[in-house]
N, C-alpha and C positions, 0 to 999 in steps of 0.2 A: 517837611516832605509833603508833597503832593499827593494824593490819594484816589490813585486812579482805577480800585479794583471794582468800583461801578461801572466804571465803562468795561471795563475784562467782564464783567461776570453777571448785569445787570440784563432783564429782559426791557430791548429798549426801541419803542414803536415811534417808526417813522413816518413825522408829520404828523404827531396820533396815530390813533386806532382808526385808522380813517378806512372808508369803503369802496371798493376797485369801480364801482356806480359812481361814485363822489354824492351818491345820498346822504352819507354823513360824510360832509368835503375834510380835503384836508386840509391842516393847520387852520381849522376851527376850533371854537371852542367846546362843539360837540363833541368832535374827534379826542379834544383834551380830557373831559370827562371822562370816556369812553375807555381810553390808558389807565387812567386813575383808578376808576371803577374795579380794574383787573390787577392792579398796582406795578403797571407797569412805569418804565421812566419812559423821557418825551423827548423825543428828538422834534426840531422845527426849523423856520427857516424865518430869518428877518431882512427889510430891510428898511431905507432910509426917504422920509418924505423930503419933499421943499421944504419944506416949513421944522423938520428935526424931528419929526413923528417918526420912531420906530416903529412898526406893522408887523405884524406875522405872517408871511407873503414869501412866495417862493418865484415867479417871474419879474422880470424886468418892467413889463406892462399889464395892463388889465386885462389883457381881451380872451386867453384860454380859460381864466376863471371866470369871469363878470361882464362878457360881455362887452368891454370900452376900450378902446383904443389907446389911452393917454398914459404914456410912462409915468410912474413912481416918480420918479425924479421932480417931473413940470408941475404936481400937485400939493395941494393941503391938504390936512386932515377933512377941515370942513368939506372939501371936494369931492372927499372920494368915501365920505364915511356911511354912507346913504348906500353902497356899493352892496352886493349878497354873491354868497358862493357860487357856484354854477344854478342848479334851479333849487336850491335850499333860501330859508329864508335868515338863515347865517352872515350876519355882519363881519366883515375883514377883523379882526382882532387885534388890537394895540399890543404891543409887547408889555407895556403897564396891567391893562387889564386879563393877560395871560396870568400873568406874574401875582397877580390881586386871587386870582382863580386856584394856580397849585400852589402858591403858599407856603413852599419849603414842604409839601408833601410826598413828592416824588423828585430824582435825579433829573435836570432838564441837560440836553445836550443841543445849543444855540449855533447853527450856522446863520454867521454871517453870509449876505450874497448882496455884496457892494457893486453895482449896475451903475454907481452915479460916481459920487464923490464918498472916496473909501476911509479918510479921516474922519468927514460929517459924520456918516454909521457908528464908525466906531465910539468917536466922542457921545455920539446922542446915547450910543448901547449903553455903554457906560455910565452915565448923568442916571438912567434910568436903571441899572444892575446895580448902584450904588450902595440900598439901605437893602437890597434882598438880602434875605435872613438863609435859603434852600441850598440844596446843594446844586452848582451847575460848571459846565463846561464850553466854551468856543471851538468852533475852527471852521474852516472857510477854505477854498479853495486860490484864493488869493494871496500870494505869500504875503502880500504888503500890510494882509490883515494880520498874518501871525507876526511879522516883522512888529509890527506898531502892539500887539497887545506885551511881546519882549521885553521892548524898551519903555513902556510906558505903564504894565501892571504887570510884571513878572510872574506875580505871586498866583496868576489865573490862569488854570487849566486854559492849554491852547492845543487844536490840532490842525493837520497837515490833509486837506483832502484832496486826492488826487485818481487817476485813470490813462487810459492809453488814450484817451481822446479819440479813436477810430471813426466816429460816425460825425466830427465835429471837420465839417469844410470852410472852415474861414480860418481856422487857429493855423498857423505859420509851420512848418514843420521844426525848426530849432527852439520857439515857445514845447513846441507838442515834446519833442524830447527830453527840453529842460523839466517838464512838470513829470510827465512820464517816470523820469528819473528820480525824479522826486531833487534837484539840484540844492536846490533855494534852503533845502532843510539844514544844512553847513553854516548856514549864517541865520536864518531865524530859530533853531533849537528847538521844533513841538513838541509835546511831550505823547503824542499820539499821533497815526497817521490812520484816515479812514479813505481807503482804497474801491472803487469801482468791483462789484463781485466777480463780473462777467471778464475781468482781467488777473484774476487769482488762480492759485498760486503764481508769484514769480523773483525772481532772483533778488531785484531791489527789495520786499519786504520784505523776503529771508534774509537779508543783510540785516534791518533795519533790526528784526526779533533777535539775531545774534548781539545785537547792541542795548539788546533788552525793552526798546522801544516797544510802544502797546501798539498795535494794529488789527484795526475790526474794516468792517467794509458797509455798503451798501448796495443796494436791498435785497435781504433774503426776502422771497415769493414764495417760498414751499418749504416745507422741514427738509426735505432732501437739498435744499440751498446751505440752509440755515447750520444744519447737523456740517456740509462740506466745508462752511470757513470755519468753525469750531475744532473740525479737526487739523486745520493748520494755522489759526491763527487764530486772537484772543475769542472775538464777540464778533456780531452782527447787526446794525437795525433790521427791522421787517415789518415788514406789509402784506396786507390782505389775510394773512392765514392767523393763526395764536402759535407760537411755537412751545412744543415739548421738551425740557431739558433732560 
C-alpha cells in the first residue's frame, strides 16, 4: 500500500520557503534549507536539460529567473550552470545535488514540468531518483507523465495536477475541458490530484474525495487560503506566509 498521509497532513512548502522578494528565490537551495530548518516538506519543480541534466527549475526558458533567453531544452549543463537566481548569487540546482542536500530528511513532493521531450525527464528523473533512500512523491500536470510513471514504476506515488485553465489563451478549449475534468485520470489512475486554489471547491474533486482519492491544491498565500482548502479537502502547498495548523 501506498502511504500518502504526508501529503494529507504534511506542512508542505512550495518551491521552498522561498521569499515573495525572490531574495531567497525559489527552488533554490536556500529556499530548501529554509523548509528544512522549519521541518517542513518541499515541494519543487524539475526539468529536463539537452544533455539529460535534471534541474530544479520551474519555466520553460531562462529569462523570468536569470535573465537569458535560451530554453532548457537547447542547453547543457555546462551552459547554463554559471546561471544565478534572479539577483541572488544562487546557482540553478541539479535535482542530484537537491537530493545530496535533503537526504531523506524531509517528504519531497517532485513536479515534473516536461516543456521538451516528456520521456527524456522522466527516464533522466528516474536514473537520478533511483538509489534515493527519503521519502517522495511525482505529478505533473501532463497526463503523459502520470501515464508513463503507471506503466513503468507503479510502485511511485503519482499525481494528477490540474485547474480551469481560465487565464491560459493558447490551450484549445476541448484540451481546457478534458484537463479541467480531470478526463485522462480514467486511464492513468493518480493516486492524488493537486488542483489550482482559486478553482476550489468544485464538483469534479468532490467526486474524486467520494472515491477516496487524496486532493490538495495550490498555493495557499494566507492562513485564510490555507485553513479554506483544509476545510474541504486533504492539504495545501504554500507560500510566503508559515501556516498554523
Amino acid at each position: 500500500m501506498k502511504d500518502l498521509s504526508w501529503i494529507q497532513n504534511n506542512l508542505i512548502a512550495h518551491r521552498g520557503l522561498y521569499s515573495k522578494d525572490q531574495s531567497i528565490p525559489e527552488n533554490s537551495i536556500a529556499s530548501f534549507k529554509r523548509a528544512m530548518d522549519k521541518g517542513y516538506s518541499i515541494e519543487f519543480d524539475v526539468n529536463v536539460l539537452k544533455d539529460g541534466t535534471v534541474l530544479v527549475f520551474h519555466d520553460y526558458n531562462f529569462n523570468r529567473i536569470c535573465n537569458d533567453s535560451r530554453e532548457l531544452k537547447d542547453v547543457t549543463y555546462d551552459q547554463c550552470k554559471h546561471l544565478t537566481l534572479f539577483d541572488t548569487d544562487e546557482l540553478i540546482p541539479t535535482l542530484s545535488q537537491t537530493l545530496n542536500l535533503v537526504s531523506g530528511q524531509v517528504p519531497l513532493l517532485i513536479e515534473l514540468k516536461p516543456h521538451g521531450d516528456v520521456i527524456l525527464l522522466c527516464e533522466s528523473f528516474m536514473k537520478t531518483m533511483m538509489d534515493y533512500q527519503g521519502v517522495w512523491a511525482v505529478f505533473s500536470f501532463h497526463p503523459k507523465v502520470v501515464s508513463w510513471f503507471k506503466k513503468n514504476y507503479p510502485d511511485v506515488i503519482r499525481g494528477q495536477i490540474s485547474e480551469y485553465f481560465k487565464n491560459d489563451k493558447d490551450m484549445n478549449p476541448i484540451a481546457k475541458h478534458l484537463m479541467k475534468t480531470m478526463f485522462f485520470n480514467r486511464f492513468t489512475k493518480p493516486d492524488f490530484i493537486s488542483y489550482g486554489i482559486y478553482d476550489m471547491p468544485n464538483k469534479y474533486l468532490n467526486r474524486s474525495m467520494k472515491k477516496g482519492i487524496t486532493v490538495i491544491s495550490y498555493a495557499a498565500r494566507s492562513q485564510q487560503d490555507f485553513d479554506f482548502v483544509k476545510s474541504h479537502y486533504h492539504n495545501t502547498v504554500f507560500e510566503f506566509f508559515e501556516p498554523k495548523i
